[in-house]
Structures are given as structure tokens and as C-alpha cells.
Backbone as a ProteinNet text record, in pm:
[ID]
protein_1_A
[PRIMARY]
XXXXXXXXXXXXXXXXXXXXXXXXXXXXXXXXXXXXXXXXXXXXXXXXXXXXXXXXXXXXXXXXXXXXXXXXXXXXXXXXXXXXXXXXXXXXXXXXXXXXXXXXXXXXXXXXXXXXXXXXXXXXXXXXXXXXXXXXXXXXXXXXXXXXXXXXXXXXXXXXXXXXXXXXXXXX
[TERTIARY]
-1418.9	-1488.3	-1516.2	-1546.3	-1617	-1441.6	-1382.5	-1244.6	-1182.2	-1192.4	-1133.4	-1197.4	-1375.7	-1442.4	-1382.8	-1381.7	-1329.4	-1207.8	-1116.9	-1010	-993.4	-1107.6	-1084.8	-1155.1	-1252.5	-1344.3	-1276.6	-1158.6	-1080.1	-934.8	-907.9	-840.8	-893.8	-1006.7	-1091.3	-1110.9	-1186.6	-1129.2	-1046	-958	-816.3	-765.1	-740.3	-767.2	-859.7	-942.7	-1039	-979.1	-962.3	-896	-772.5	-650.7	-524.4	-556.8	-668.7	-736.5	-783.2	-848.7	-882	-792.9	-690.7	-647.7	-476.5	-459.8	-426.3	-496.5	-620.4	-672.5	-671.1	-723.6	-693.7	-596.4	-483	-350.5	-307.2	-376.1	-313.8	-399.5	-509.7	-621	-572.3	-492.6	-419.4	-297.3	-208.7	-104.6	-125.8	-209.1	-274.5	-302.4	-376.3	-421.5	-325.3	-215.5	-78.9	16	-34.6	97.2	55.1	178.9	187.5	100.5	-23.5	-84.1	66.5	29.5	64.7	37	121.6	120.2	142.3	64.6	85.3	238.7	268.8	422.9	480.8	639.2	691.8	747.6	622	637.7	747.4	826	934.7	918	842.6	794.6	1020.7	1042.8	1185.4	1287.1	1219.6	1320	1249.4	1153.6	1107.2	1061.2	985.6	1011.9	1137.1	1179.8	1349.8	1422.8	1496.2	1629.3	1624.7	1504.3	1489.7	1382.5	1351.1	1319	1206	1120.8	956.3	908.3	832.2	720	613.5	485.4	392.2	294.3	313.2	150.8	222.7	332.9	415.1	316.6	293.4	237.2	118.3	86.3	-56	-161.7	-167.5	-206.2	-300.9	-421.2	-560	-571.1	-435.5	-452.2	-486.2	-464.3	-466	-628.1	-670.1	-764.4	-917.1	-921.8	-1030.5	-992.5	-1103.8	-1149.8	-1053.5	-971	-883.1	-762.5	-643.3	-525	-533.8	-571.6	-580.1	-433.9	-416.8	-316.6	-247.9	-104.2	-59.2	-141.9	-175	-199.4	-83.7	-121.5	-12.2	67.5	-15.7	45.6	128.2	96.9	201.9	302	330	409.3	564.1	484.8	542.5	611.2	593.4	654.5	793.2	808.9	964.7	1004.9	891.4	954.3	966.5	951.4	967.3	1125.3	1171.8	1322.5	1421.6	1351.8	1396.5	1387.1	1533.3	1525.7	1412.2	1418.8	1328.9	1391.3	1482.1	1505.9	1489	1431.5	1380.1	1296.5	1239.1	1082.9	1010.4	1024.8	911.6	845.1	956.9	873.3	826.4	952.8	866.8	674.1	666.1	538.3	439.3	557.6	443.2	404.3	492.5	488.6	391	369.9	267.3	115.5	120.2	-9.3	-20.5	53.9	83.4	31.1	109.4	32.6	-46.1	-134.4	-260.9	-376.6	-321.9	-403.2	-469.9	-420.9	-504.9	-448.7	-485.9	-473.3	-425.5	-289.4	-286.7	-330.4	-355.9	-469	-423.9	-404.4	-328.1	-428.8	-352	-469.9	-446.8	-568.9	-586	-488	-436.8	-331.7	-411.2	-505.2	-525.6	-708.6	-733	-916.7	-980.7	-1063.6	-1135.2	-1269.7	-1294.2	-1390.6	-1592.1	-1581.2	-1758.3	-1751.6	-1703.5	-1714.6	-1845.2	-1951.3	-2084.9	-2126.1	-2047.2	-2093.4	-1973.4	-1842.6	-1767.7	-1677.9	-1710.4	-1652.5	-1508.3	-1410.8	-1274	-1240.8	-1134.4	-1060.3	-934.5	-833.5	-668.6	-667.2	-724.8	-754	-706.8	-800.7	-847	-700.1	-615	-506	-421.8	-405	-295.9	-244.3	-383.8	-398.5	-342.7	-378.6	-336.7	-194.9	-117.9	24.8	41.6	-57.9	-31.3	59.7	174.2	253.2	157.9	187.5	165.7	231.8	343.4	419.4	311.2	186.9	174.3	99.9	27.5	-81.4	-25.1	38.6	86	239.4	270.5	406.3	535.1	683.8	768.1	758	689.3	733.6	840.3	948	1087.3	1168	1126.1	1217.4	1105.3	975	942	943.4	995.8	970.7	874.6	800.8	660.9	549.3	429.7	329.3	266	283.7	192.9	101.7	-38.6	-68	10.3	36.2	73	25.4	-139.8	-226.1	-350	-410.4	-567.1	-661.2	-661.6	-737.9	-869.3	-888.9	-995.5	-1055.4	-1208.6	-1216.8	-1131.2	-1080.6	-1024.2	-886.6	-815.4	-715.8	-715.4	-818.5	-819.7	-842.8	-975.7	-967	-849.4	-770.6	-638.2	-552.5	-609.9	-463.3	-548.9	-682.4	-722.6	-713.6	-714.8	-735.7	-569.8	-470.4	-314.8	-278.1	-344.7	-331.1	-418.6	-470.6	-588.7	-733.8	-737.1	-843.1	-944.9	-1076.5	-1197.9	-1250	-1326.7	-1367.7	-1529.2	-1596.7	-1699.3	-1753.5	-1833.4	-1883.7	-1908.6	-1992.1	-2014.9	-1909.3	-1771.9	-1683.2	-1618.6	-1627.5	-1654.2	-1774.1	-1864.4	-1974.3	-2104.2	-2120.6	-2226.2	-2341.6
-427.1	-352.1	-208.9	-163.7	-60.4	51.3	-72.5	25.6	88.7	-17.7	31.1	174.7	141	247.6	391.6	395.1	529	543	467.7	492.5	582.5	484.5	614	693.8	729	862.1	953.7	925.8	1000.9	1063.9	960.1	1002.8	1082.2	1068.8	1136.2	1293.2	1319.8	1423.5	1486.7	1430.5	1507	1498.3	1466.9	1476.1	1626.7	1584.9	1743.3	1839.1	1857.5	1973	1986.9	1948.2	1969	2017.2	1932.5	2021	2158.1	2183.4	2325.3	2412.6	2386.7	2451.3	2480.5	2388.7	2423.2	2553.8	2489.7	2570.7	2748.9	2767	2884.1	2980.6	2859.1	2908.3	2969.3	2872.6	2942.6	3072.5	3047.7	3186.7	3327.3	3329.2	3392.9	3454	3347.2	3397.1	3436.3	3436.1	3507.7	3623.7	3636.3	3785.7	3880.7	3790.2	3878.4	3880.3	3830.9	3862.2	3993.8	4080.6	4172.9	4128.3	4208.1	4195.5	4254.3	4213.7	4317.8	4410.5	4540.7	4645.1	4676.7	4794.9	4839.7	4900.6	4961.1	5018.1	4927.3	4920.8	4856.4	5004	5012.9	5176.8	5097.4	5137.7	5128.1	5194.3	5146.1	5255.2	5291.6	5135	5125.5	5202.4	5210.7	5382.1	5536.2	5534.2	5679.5	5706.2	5640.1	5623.7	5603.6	5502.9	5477	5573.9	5555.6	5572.2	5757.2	5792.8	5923.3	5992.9	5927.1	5970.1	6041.6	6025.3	6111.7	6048.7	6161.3	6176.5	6098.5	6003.3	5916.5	6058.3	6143.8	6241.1	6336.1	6345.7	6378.1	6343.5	6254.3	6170.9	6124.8	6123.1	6008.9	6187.2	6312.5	6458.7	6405.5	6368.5	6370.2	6269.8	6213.7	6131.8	6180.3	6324	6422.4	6496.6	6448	6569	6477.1	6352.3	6249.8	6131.3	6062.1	5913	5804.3	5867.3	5751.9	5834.1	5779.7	5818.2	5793.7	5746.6	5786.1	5691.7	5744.2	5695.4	5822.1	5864.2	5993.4	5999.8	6118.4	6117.9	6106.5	6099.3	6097	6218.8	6345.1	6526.9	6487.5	6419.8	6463.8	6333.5	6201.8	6151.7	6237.8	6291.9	6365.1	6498.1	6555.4	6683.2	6618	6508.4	6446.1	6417.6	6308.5	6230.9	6298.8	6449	6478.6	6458	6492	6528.5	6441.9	6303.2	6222	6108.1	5983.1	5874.1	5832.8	5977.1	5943.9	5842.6	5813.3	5646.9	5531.4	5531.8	5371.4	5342.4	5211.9	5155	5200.6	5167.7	5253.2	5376.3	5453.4	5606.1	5621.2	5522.7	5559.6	5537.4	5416.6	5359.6	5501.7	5519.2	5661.2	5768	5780.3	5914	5879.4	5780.3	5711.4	5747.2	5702.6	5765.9	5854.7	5939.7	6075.7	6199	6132.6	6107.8	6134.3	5983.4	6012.1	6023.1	6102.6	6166.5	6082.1	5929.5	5832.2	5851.5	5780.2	5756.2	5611.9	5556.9	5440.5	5333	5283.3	5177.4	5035.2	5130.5	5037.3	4961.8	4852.4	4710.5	4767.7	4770.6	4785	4712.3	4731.6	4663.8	4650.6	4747.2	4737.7	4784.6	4722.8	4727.8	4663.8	4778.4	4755.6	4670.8	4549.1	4467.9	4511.9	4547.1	4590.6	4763.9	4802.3	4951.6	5017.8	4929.2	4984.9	4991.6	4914.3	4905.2	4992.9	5048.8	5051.2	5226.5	5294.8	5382.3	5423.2	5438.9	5441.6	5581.2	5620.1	5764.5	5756.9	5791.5	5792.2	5926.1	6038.5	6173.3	6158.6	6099.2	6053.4	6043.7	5899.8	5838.7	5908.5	5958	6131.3	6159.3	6236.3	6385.8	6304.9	6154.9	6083.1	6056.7	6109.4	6059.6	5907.5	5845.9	5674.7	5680.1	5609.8	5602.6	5513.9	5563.9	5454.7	5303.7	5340.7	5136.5	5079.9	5151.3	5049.7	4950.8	5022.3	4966.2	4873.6	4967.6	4895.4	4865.6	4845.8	4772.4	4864.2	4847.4	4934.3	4938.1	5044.3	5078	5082.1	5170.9	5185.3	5080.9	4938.7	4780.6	4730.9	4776.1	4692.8	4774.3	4707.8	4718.3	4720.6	4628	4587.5	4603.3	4656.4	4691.7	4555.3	4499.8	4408.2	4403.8	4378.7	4386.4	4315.8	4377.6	4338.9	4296	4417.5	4385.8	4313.9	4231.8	4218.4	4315.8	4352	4518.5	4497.2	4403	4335.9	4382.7	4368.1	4394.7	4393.8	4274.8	4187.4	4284.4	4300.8	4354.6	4501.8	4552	4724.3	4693.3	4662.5	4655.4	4651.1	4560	4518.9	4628.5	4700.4	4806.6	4927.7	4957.9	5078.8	5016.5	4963.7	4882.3	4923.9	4857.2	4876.4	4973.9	5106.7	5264.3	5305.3	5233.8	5305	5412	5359.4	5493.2	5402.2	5489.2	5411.1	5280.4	5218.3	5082.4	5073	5211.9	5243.4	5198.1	5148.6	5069.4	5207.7	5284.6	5434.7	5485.1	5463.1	5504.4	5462.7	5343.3	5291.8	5236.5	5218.3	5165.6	5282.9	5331.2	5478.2	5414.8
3761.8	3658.2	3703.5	3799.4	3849.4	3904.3	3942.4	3952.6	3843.7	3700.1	3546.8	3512.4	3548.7	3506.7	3589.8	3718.6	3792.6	3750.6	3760.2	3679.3	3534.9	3450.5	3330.9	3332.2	3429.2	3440.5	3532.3	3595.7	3647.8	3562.3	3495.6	3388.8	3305.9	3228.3	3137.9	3186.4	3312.6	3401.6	3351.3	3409.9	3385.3	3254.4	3208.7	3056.6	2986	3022.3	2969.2	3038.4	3144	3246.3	3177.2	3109.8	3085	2936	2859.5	2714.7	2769.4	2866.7	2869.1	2908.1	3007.7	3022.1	2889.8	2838.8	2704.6	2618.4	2572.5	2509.6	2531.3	2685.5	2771.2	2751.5	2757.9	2779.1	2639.8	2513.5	2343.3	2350.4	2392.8	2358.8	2457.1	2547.3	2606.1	2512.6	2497.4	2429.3	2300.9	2235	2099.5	2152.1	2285.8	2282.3	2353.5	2399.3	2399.8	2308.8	2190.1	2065.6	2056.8	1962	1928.5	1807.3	1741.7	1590.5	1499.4	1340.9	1275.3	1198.7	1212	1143.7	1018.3	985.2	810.9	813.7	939.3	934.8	1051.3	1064.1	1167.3	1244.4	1330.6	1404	1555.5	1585.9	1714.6	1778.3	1947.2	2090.2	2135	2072.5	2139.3	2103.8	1943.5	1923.9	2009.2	1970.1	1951.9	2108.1	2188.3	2309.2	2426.9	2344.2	2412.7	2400.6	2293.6	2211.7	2202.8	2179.2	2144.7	2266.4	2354.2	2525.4	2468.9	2349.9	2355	2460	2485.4	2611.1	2507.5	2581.3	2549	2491.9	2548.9	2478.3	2354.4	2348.1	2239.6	2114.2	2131.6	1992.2	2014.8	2141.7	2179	2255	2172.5	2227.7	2283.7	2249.1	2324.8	2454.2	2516.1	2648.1	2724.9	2779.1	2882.4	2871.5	2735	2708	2754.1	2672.2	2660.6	2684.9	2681.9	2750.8	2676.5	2527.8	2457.1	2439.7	2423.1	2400.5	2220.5	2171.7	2031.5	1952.8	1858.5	1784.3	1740.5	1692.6	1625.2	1501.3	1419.5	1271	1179.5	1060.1	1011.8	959.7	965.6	962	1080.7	1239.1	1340.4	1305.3	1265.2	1210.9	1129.1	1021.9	902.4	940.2	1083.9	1135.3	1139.8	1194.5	1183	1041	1000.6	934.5	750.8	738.2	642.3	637.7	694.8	684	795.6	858.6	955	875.1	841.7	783	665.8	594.2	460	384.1	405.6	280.1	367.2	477.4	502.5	438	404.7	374.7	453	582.2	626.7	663.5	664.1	654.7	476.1	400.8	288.9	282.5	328.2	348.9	461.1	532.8	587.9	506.2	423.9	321.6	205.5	200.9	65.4	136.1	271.2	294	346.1	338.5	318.8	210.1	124	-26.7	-82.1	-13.9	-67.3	39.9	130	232.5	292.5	338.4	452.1	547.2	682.6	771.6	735.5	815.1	821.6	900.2	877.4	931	1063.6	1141.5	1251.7	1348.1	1361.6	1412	1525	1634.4	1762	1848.8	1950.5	2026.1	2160.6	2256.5	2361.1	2338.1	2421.7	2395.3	2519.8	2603.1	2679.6	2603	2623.4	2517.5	2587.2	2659.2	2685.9	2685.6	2583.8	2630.1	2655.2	2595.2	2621.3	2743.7	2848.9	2941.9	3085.9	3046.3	3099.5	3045	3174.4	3134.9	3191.8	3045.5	3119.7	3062.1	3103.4	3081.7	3102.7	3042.5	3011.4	3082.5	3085.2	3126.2	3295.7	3367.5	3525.5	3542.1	3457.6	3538	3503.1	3396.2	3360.4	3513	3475.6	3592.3	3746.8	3783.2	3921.3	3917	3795.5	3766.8	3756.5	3703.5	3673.9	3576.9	3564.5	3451.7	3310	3188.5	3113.1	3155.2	3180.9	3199.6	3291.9	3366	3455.6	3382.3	3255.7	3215.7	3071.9	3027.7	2906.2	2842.4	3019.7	2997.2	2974.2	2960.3	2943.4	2766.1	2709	2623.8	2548.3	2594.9	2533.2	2502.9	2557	2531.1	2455.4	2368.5	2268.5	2118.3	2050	1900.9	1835.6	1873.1	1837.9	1969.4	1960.3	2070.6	2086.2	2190.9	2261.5	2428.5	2384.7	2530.9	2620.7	2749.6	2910.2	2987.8	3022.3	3071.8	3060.2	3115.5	3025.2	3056	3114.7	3096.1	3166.5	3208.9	3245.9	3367.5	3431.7	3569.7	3647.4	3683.8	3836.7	3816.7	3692.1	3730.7	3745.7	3678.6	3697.9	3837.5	3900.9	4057.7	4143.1	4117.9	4208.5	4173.8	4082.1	4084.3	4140.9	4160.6	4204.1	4409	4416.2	4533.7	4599.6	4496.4	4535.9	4588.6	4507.9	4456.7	4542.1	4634	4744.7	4673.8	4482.3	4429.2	4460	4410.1	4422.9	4353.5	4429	4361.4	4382	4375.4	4385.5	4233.1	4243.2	4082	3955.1	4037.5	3974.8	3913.6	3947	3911.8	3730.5	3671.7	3557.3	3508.1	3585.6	3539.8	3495.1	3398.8	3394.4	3349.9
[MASK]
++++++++++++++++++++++++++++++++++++++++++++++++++++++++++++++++++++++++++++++++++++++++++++++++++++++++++++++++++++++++++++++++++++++++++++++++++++++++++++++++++++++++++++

């Protein structure tokens, strides 16, 4: 009797352990899908195919604490007169139009920003490539996180990179 019982409380165990780490594992790969977009914008063209530079389009990386998104005036410097009969620049030109901003789902997000101060500016100026952080660009179509962006791994890469891991340094 007492052996059946350890038996299935060892099973049971393990059992919950292979549910969690399931679970883990979907809540992971959700937060590495690519979301979707109001436009099907391509890093793999316009990055790739056509070799733009990341601040080309992303101006305020160099300047402030976010790399921002393009507007859609710096969109439209091309795309007035670049593949105006796709759907989707048509779809850029509509909110164009009518003077919105299109409304693009966040892809990368430091999640405690209240508590965590980061800057795109800092790793510019240190020559960090974008790929380190958010992957090779130019081979995706669609933007998906790489990194988790998270403590443990910013550490291991300022640590790699010999920068500081002085808490002061993100923590204000």
C-alpha cells in the first residue's frame, strides 16, 4: 500500500513538472511569435534586399532612450512613388490620407520600465549592433522577438562585453 502510494505521488510529481513545464514552454513561444500587423512591413526587404541602415527609419535611436517606430511622412518619402500598386503601401497611403499614424503592435518591450532605465542611445554610441539584440533583421519578413530582454540576459551580455553591471547603471 504505502509503495502504490509513493509510486503515484512520484508520478503525480512528475506529472505536474512536465504540465509546467509545457505550459512555460507555450507561454514562451507566444511571446516569441511575431504579433500581427496593420501593414505586412518586410525588415527582409528594406533592411536586406535594399541594405537600409536601422536609423534610416528608426531616427531617434541615436538620439533617445527608444528607437521609436518610422512615421508615416518618413514611410511616404519612398513610398509615394515606390510600389504604389501593392495593397500594402496602398494601406500605407490610406493612412496617409487621413493623417494617422498606423497603429503597430509592439514587438519588443522592456516589461518594468518604471523601474528600469534603458537607452538604444548608450549601445549606439558602444557600436552594439542591433542583431545582437533583436536578431538578424534582413532574414525576417515579419518582426519577432529573439531576445527576452530580460535581466539575466542583459547582464550576460554586459558581462560578455566587459560593460558595467553596476545596478546604477539601469536601475534609477
Amino acid at each position: 500500500m504505502v509503495k502504490r502510494f509513493l509510486g503515484t505521488a512520484i508520478f503525480g510529481y512528475f506529472a505536474l513538472f512536465m504540465v509546467l513545464t509545457l505550459l512555460i514552454g507555450l507561454r514562451w513561444n507566444k511571446e516569441r511569435k511575431a504579433p500581427e500587423q496593420p501593414i505586412a512591413f518586410s525588415h527582409e526587404i528594406h533592411a536586406g534586399t535594399l541594405n537600409l541602415e536601422c536609423l534610416f527609419c528608426h531616427e531617434s535611436a541615436d538620439k533617445s532612450y527608444f528607437a521609436g517606430v518610422p512615421t508615416v511622412q518618413k514611410c511616404m518619402e519612398c513610398h509615394r512613388n515606390v510600389k504604389t500598386d501593392t495593397p500594402e503601401v496602398q494601406k500605407l497611403a490610406k493612412y496617409w490620407e487621413d493623417e494617422e499614424p498606423v497603429p503597430w503592435n509592439r514587438v519588443h518591450r522592456i516589461r518594468v520600465r518604471e523601474f528600469v532605465y534603458f537607452t538604444h542611445k548608450r549601445h549606439i554610441k558602444k557600436d552594439i549592433q542591433c542583431e545582437q539584440c533583436h536578431g538578424d533583421l534582413t532574414a525576417m519578413a515579419q518582426v519577432r522577438a529573439v531576445s527576452s530582454l530580460k535581466m539575466g540576459w542583459c547582464v550576460s551580455c554586459h558581462l560578455e562585453n566587459e560593460a558595467s553591471v553596476d545596478c546604477q547603471i539601469c536601475h534609477k
